[in-house]
N, C-alpha and C positions, 0 to 999 in steps of 0.2 A: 180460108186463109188462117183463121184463129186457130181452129184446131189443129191444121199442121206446128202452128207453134210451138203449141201445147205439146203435141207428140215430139219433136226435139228438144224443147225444155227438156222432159221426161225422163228422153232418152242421154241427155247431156248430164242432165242430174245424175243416174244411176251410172254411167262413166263415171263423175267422180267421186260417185262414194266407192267404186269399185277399185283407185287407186287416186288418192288426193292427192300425190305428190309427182308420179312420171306421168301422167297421162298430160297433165295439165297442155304441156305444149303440142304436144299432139293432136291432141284435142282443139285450138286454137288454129293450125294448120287446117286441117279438118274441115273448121269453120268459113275460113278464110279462101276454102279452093271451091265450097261451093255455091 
């Protein structure tokens, strides 16, 4: 289970470096549905 974290952290981290400003909610959405 940790390491799944880890792999979403990860992967949530490099989403937002990859747009710090639209993604945001999307990303939350995202979250949120699974």
């Amino acid at each position: 289970m940790e390491s799944g974290l880890k792999a979403i952290t990860s992967s949530v981290n490099a989403e937002l470096k990859e747009d710090e400003t639209g993604s945001n909610h999307n990303l939350l959405e995202k979250l949120q549905e699974s």
